[in-house]
MILUMMAR-402798 format. One line per 4 residues: for each residue x, y, z of N, C-alpha, C. Coordinates in steps of 0.02 Angstrom, whole numbers. Example, Ala and Ser with C-alpha at 12.3 -4.5 7.8 and 13.67 -1.06 7.14 Angstrom:
<nodes>
660/-284/390/615/-225/390/660/-165/390 ~ 642/-112/354/684/-53/357/645/2/394
</nodes>
This chain:
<nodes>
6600/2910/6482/6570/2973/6464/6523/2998/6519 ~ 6489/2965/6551/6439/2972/6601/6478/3009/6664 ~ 6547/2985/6693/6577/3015/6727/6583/3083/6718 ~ 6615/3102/6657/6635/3181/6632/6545/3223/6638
6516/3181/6597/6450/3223/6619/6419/3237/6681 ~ 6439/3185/6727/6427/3187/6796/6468/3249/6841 ~ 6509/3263/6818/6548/3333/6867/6501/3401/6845 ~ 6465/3421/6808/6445/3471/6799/6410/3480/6831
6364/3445/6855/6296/3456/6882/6323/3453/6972 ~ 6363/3405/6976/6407/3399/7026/6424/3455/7068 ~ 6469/3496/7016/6487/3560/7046/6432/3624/7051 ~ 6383/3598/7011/6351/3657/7048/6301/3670/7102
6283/3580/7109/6235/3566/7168/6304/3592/7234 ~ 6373/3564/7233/6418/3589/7284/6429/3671/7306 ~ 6442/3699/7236/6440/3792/7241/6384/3799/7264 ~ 6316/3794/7261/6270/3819/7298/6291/3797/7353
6300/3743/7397/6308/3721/7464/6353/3769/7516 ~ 6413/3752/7450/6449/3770/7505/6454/3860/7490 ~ 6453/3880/7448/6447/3965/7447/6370/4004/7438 ~ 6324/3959/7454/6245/3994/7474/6226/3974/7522
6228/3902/7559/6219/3896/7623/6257/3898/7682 ~ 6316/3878/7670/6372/3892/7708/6400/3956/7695 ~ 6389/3984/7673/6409/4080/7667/6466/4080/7657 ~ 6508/4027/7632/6563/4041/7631/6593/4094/7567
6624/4123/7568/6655/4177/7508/6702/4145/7463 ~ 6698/4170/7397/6708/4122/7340/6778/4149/7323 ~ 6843/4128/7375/6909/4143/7385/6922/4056/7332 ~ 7013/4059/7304/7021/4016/7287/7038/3961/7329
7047/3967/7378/7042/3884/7421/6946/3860/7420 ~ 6928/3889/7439/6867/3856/7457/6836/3850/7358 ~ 6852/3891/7317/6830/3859/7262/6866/3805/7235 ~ 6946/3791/7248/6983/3727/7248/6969/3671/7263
6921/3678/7336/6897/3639/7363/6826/3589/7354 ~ 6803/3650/7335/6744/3635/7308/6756/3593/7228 ~ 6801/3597/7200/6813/3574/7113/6835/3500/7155 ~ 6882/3515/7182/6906/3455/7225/6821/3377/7233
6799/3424/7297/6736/3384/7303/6699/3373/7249 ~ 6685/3404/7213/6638/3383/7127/6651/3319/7104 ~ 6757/3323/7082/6797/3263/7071/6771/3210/7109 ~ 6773/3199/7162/6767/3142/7217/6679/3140/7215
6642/3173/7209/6577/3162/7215/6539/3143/7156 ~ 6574/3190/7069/6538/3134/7023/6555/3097/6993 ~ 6607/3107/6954/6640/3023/6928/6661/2974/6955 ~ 6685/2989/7027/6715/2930/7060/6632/2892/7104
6581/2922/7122/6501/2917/7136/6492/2855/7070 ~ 6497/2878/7030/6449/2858/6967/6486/2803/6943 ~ 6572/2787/6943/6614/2710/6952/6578/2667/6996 ~ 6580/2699/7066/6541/2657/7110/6503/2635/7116
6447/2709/7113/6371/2677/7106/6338/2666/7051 ~ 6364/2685/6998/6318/2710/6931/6280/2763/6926 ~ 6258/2786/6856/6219/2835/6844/6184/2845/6898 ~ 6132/2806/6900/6061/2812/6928/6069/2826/7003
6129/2780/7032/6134/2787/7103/6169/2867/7110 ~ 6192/2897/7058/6252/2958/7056/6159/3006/7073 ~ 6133/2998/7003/6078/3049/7020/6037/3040/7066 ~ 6034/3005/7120/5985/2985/7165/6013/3040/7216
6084/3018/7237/6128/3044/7271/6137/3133/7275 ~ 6125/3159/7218/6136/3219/7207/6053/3247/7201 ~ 5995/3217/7174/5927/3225/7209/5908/3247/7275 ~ 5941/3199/7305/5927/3197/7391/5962/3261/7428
6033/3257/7392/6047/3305/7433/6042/3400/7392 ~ 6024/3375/7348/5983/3436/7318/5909/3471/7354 ~ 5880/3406/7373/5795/3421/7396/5831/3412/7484 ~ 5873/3411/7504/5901/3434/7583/5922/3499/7608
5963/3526/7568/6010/3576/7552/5931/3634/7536 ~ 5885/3624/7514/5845/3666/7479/5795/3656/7527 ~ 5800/3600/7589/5706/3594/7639/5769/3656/7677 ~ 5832/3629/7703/5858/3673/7749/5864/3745/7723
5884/3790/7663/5880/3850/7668/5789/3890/7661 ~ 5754/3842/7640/5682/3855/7647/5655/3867/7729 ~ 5697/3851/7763/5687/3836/7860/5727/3879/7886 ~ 5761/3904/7868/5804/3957/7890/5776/4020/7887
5783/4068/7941/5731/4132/7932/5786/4184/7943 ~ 5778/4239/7927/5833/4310/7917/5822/4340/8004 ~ 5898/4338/8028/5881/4366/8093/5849/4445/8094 ~ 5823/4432/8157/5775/4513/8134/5823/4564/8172
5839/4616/8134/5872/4670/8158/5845/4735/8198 ~ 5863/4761/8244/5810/4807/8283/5837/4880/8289
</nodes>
């Protein structure tokens, strides 16, 4: 059960990544892709590592993903 609960949160720490920091546009390959990566990042994470190591994992790169668009500044237009 922990697996199935584990893709939700999964996919949405990934949709921010990859379609708010990577700018990518939310076409169906790159959202394929992204469901794709969720699969492979939380239930098969959370077999491996377990819960705790699943949410550590998705912590970190939650508070990374969020120091880097906090550091990023809007080019200035003239």
């Amino acid at each position: 059960m922990l697996e199935v609960i584990a893709f939700i949160p999964t996919l949405c720490v990934l949709g921010l990544i990859v379609f708010g920091l990577a700018g990518y546009e939310p076409t169906a390959p790159a959202f394929l892709w992204t469901v794709a990566g969720a699969i492979m990042c939380g239930p098969v994470v959370v077999t491996l590592f377990g819960f705790l190591g699943w949410l550590l994992i998705v912590v970190a790169g939650t508070l990374a993903g969020t120091a880097y668009a906090a550091s990023r500044h809007r080019p200035v237009r003239g």
